[in-house]
C-alpha positions as CSV (number, residue, x, y, z in Angstrom):
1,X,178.5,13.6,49.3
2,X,179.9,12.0,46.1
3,X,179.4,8.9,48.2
4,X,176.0,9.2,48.5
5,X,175.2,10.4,44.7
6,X,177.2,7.1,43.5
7,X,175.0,5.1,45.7
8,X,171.9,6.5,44.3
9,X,173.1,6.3,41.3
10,X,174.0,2.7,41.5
11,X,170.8,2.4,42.9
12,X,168.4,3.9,40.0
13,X,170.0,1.5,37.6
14,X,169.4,-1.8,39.8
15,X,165.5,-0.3,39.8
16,X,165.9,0.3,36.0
17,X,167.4,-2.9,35.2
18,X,164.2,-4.4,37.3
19,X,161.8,-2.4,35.1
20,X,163.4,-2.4,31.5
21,X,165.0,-6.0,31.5
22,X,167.6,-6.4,28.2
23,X,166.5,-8.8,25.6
24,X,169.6,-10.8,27.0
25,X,168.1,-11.4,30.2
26,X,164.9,-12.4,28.5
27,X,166.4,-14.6,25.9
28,X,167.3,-16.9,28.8
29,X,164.1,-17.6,30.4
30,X,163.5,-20.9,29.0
31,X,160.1,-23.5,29.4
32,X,160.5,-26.7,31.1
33,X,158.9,-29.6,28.4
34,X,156.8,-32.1,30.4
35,X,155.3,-34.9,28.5
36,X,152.0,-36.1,28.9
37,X,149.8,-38.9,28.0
38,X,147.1,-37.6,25.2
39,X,143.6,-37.0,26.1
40,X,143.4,-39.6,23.0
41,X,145.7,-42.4,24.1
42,X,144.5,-45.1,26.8
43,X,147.0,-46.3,29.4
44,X,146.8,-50.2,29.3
45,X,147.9,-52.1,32.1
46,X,149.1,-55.3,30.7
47,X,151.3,-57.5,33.3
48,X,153.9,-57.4,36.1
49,X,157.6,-57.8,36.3
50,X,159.8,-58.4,39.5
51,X,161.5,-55.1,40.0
52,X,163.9,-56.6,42.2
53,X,165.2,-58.7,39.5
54,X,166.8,-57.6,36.0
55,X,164.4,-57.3,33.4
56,X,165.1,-58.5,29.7
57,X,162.3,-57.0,27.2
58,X,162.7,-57.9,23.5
59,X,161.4,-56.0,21.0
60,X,160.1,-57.5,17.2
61,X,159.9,-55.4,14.2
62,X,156.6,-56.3,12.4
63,X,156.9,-53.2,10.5
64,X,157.5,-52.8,6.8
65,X,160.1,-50.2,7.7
66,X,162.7,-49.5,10.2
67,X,161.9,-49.0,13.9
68,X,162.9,-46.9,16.4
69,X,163.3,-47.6,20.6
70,X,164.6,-44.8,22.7
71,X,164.6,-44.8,26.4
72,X,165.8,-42.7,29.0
73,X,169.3,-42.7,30.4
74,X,170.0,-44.7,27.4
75,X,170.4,-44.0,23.4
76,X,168.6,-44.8,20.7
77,X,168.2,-48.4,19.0
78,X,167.3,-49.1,15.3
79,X,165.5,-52.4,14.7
80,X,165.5,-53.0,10.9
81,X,161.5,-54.9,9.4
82,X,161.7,-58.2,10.8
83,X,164.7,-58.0,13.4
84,X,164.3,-58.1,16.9
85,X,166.3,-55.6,19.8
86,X,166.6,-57.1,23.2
87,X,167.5,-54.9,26.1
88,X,168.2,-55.5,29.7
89,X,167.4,-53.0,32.7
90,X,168.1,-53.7,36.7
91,X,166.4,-51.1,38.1
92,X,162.7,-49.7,37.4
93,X,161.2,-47.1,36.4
94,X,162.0,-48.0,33.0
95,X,160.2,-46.0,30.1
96,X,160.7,-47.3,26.6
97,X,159.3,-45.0,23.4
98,X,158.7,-47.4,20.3
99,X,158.2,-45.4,17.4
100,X,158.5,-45.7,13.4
101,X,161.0,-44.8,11.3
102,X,158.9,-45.7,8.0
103,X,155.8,-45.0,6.6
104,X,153.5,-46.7,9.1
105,X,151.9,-43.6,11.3
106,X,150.3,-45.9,14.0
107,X,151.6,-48.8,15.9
108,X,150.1,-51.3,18.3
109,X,152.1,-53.3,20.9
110,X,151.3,-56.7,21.4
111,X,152.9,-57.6,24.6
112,X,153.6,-61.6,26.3
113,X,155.2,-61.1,29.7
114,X,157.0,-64.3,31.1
115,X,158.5,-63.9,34.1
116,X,160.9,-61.3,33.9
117,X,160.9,-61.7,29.8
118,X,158.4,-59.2,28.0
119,X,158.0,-59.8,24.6
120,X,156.7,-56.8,22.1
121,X,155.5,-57.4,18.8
122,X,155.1,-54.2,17.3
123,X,152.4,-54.7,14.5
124,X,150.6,-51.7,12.3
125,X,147.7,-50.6,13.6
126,X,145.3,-50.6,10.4
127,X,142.1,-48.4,11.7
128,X,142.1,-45.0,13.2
129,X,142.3,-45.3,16.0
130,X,145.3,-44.0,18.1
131,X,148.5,-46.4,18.4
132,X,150.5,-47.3,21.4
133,X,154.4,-46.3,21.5
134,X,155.3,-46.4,25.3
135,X,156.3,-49.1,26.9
136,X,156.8,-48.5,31.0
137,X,157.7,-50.6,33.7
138,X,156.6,-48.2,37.1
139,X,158.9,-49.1,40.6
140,X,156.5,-52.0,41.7
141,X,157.5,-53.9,38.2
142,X,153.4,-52.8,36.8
143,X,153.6,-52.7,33.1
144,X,151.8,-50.6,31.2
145,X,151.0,-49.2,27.7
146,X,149.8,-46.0,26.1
């Protein structure tokens, strides 16, 4: 008999603990970040790169101020006004975030692909219109920008 009680007992507080979870258990549940293109950003096409080959993209600061490039599996690169960053990938997808550290709030990416060499002049953008800050390279070497 005290069997039995213990077991019912044991079970009324799993079905409790299901009802009435603890602020703990809650605190853990956690939401998964996607990012996502904004409805106000237009994805560019703008070349093609062999993605069987290693790709070299340099990266020009035309900015008054400091730039920032961060990528993924990789960290984070400063380019001061008027330097230049080059980085090398082998293997595709390759998704590059160009952003700035200064007082510009919009940039534009002028982009010169030769061969496996792209070439990114990051300039001010001057009207109102939204910017550009990614730079991708998909797995059949497309490059794109939004």
């Amino acid at each position: 008999m005290h069997h039995k009680r213990r077991l019912i007992l044991i079970g009324l507080l799993a079905f409790g603990a299901l009802i009435w979870p603890s602020d703990r258990a809650t605190a853990q549940v956690r939401s998964i970040f996607r990012p996502r293109v904004p409805d106000t950003s237009t994805v560019r096409t703008v070349g093609q790169v062999d993605p069987a080959e290693p790709i070299e993209i340099e990266i020009n600061n035309v900015l008054s101020g400091p730039l920032g490039i961060g990528f993924a599996g990789g960290a984070n690169v400063e380019v001061a006004p008027g330097e230049s960053a080059k980085l090398v990938f082998t293997t595709v997808p390759v998704n590059l975030f160009v952003y700035p550290l200064g007082q510009e709030a919009s940039v534009r990416s002028q982009i010169d692909i030769e061969g496996n060499t792209i070439t990114a002049d990051i300039v001010p953008l001057t009207s109102v219109a939204p910017g550009d800050i990614s730079l991708n390279i998909d797995g059949a070497g497309l490059v794109y920008i939004y």
